[in-house]
C-alpha positions in Angstrom: 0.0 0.0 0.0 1.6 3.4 -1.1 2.4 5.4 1.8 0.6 8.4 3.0 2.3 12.0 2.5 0.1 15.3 3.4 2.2 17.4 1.6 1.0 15.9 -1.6 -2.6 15.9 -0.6 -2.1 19.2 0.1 -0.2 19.9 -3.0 -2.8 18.4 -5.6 -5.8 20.0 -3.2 -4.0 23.7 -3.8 -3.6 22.6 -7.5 -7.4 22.0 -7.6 -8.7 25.1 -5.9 -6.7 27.1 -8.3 -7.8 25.4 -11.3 -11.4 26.3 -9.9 -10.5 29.9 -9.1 -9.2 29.9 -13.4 -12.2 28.7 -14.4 -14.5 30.8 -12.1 -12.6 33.9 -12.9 -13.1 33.0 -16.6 -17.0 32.3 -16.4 -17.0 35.3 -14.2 -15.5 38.0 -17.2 -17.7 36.2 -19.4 -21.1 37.1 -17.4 -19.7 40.6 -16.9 -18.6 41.0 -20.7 -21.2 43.5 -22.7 -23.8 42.3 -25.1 -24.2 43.3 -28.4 -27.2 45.5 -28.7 -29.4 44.8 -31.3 -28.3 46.7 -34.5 -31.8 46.7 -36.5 -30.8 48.3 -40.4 -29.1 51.0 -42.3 -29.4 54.5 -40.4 -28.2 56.4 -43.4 -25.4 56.8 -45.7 -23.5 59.2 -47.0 -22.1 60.2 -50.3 -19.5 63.1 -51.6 -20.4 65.7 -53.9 -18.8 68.8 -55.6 -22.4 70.6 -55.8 -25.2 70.5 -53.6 -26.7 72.4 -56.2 -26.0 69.5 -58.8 -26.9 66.9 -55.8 -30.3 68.3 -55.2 -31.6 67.9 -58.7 -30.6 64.1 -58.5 -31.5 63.2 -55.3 -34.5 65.6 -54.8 -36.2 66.3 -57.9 -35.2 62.9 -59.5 -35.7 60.4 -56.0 -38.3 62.5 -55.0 -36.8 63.3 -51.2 -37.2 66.8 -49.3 -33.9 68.2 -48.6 -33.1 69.6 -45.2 -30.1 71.3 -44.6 -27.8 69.9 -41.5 -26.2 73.3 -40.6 -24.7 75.8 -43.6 -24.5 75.0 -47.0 -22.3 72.1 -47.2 -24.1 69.1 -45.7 -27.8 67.8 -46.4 -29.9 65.3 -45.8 -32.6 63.6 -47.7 -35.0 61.6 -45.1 -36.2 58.6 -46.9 -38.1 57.2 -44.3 -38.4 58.0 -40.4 -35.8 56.1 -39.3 -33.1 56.4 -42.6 -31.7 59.1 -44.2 -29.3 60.0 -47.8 -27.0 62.3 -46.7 -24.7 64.6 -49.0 -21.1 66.6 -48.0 -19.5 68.7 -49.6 -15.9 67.9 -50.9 -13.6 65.5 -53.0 -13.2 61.9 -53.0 -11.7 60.3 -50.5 -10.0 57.0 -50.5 -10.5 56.9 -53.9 -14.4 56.7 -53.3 -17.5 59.2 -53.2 -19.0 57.0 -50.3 -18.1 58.8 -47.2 -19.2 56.6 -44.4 -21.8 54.7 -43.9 -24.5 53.7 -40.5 -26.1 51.3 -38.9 -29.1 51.7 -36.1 -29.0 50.3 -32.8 -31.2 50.9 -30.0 -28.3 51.3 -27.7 -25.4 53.5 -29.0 -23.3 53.7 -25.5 -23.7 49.8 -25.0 -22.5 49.4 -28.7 -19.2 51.6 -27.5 -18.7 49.4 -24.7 -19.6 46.3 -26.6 -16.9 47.3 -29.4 -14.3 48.2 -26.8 -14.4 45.0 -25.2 -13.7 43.5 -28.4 -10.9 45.7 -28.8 -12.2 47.8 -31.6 -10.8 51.3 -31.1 -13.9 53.3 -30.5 -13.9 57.5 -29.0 -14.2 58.2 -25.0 -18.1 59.2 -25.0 -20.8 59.2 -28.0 -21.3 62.2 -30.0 -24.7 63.8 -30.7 -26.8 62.5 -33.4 -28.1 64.9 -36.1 -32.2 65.2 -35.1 -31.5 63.9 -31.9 -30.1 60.9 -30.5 -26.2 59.3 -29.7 -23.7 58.0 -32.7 -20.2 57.2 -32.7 -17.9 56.2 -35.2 -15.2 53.7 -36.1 -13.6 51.7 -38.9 -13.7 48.1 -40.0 -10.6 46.0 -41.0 -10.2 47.7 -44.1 -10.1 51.5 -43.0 -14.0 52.4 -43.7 -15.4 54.2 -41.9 -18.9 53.0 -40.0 -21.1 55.0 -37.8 -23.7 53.7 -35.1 -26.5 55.6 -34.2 -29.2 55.5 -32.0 -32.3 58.0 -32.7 -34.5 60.3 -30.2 -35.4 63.0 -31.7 -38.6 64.0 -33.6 -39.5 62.2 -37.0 -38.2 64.1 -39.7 -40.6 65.6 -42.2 -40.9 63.3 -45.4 -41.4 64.0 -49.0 -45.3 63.3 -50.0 -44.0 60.7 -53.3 -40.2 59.7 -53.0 -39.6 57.1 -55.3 -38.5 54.6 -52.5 -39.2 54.6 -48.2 -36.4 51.8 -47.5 -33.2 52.1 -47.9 -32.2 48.5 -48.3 -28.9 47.8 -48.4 -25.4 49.6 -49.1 -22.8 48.2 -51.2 -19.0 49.1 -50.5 -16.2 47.9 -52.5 -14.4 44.6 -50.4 -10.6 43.2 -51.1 -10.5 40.4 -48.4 -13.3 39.0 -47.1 -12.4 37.2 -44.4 -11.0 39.9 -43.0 -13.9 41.8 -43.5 -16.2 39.0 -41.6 -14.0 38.9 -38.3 -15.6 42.6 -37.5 -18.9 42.3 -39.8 -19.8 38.9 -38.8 -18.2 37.8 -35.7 -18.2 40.7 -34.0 -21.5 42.2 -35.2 -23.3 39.3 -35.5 -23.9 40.0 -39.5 -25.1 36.6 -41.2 -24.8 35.3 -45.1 -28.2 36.1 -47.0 -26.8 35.8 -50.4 -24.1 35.5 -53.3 -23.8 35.9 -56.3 -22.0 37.1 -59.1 -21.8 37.9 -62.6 -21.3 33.7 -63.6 -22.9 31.2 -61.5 -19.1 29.8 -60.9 -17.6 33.2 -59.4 -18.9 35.3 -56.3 -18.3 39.3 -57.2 -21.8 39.8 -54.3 -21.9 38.9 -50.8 -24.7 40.1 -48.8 -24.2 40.4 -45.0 -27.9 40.7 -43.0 -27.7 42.9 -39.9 -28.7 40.6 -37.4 -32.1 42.1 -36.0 -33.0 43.2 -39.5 -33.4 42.7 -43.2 -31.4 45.3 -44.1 -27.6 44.1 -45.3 -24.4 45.6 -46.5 -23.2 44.0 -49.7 -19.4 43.2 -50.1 -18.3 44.6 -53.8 -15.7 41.9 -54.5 -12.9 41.4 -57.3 -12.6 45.0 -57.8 -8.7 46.2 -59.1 -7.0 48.6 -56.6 -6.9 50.7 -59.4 -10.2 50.4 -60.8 -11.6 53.9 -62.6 -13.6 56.5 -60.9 -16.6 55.0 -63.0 -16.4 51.6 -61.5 -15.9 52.7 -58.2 -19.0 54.8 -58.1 -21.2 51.6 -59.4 -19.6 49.1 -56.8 -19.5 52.0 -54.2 -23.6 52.2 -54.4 -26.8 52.5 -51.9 -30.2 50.0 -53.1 -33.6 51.7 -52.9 -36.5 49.2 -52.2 -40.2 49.4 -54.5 -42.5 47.3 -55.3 -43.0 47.6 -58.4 -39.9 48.8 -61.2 -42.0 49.5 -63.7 -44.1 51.7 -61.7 -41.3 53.4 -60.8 -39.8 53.5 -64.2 -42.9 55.1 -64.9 -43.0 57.3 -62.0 -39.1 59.0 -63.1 -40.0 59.6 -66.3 -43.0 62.0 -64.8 -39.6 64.3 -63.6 -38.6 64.6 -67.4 -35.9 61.3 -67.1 -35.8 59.3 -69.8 -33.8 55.7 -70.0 -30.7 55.1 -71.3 -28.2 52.2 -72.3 -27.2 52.4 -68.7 -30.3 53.4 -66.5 -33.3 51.0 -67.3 -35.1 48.6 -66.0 -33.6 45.1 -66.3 -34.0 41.4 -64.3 -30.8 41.3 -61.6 -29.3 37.9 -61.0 -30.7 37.5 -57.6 -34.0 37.3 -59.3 -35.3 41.2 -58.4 -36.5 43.7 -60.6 -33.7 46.4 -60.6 -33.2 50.1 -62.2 -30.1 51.5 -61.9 -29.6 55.6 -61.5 -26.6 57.8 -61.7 -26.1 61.0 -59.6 -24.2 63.6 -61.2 -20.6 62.5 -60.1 -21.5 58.9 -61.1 -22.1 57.4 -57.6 -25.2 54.8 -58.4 -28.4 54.4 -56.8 -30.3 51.1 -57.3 -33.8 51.0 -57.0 -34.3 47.3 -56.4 -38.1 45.4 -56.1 -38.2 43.7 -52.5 -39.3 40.1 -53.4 -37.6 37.8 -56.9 -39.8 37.5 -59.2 -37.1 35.5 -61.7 -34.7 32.5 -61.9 -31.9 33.1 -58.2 -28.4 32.1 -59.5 -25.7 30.8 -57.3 -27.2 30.5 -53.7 -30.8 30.8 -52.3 -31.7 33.7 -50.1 -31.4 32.2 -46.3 -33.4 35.1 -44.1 -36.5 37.2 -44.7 -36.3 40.1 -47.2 -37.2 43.5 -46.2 -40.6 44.9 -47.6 -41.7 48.8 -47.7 
């Protein structure tokens, strides 16, 4: 019989209590790490023009949206719904691209700070005040752009009587690395696959990442050449409008004096929607886009519920 020692008892029994202290420290960060709030759509996104002059005729005579003026004369807004918002600032490209930035909604903007510091995203000290009311903070994704969260209070905006659209759908942004991409989009955020696609049924150029408490997504622009033209960028760096019905908006810009061209016309997308295609002044495109396919889906079925009006 093996003899007796209390110093090993005593030994392996120290052992074991700190193995428990490791693992209850552990379970104890994770119950006092923050939860994602719930980040519900696309807040707004904005674009860079040379004229807000030029602008308005696009985005508010041609979409149909009531311009409001976010302090001076270089920064608008176009209210598309309630909740969403096209906004336009003065001044050049930047990164190569007229898409400035970019936001999401959440219903909790400071809890989104924390929750993205404790992920070690660098994110400010404090939230800044949201145009209309409200809290919003910024950072960047792997790739340097920039992304905004917002969470609204203030008063509902005061909407156009017929804009061509009252859902801003999705926004595209052009992607070189995916992955990379997905370790803040999708495993931090919580955005999940709801399509791909691409131009051949063998090669994905489309990937569209659903915010998780929403049908809204933002759509990955892939294969794109570092130094792609000005006109390329400003069709891969685009925003979607959502109708019902393309021909009834077809019909409805060409009330405002538009007439199609070999570019800007309706035509069948290869996710199966409806789609019209529309150029601002400086090229950046805006894609009106019917909610529900109506035609053949190539390359992957849709995995989540669409957004509607």
């Amino acid at each position: 019989m093996p003899e007796f020692r209390p110093t090993h008892f005593l030994r392996a029994f120290g052992v074991a209590l700190l193995a428990a202290g490791s693992v209850s420290t552990l379970m104890s960060a994770q119950n006092t790490a923050p939860a994602r709030p719930p980040i519900t759509g696309i807040d707004h996104v904005a674009f860079l023009v040379s004229s807000q002059a030029d602008a308005e005729k696009f985005y508010g005579k041609l979409l149909g949206f009531t311009r409001v003026s976010m302090g001076g004369d270089t920064a608008y807004t176009y209210p598309v719904s309630a909740t969403q918002n096209v906004e336009t600032l003065t001044g050049p490209e930047k990164h190569d691209s007229r898409l400035d930035h970019f936001a999401f909604a959440t219903t909790d903007a400071e809890g989104m700070r924390k929750y993205l510091k404790a992920k070690g995203i660098k994110v400010p000290d404090k939230c800044g005040e949201a145009y209309g009311g409200g809290l919003e903070f910024a950072v960047k994704d792997p790739e340097g752009n920039p992304v905004e969260f917002v969470q609204r209070t203030g008063p509902t905006p005061a909407l156009a009587p017929l804009p061509i659209s009252k859902h801003l759908i999705h926004v595209g942004m052009v992607v070189h690395d995916p992955m990379l991409e997905n370790t803040f989009y999708r495993d931090i955020l919580g955005f999940n696959l709801l399509w791909k696609g691409g131009m051949k049924d063998e090669v994905t150029d489309w990937v569209s990442m659903q915010v998780p408490d929403g049908t809204d997504w933002l759509e990955y622009m892939l294969n794109i050449k570092p130094d792609a033209s000005a006109e390329t960028r400003g069709v891969m760096n685009h925003m979607a409008l959502g109708v019902k019905d393309i021909q009834a908006a077809d019909a409805k810009l060409k009330l405002t004096g538009w007439t199609p061209t070999q570019r800007e016309h309706p035509q069948m997308g290869r996710d199966g929607k409806w789609q019209l295609n529309l150029y601002d002044p400086y090229g950046t495109r805006s894609e009106l886009m019917e909610f529900k396919p109506v035609g053949k889906i190539c390359c992957s079925p849709y995995t989540a519920k669409l957004p509607t009006e």
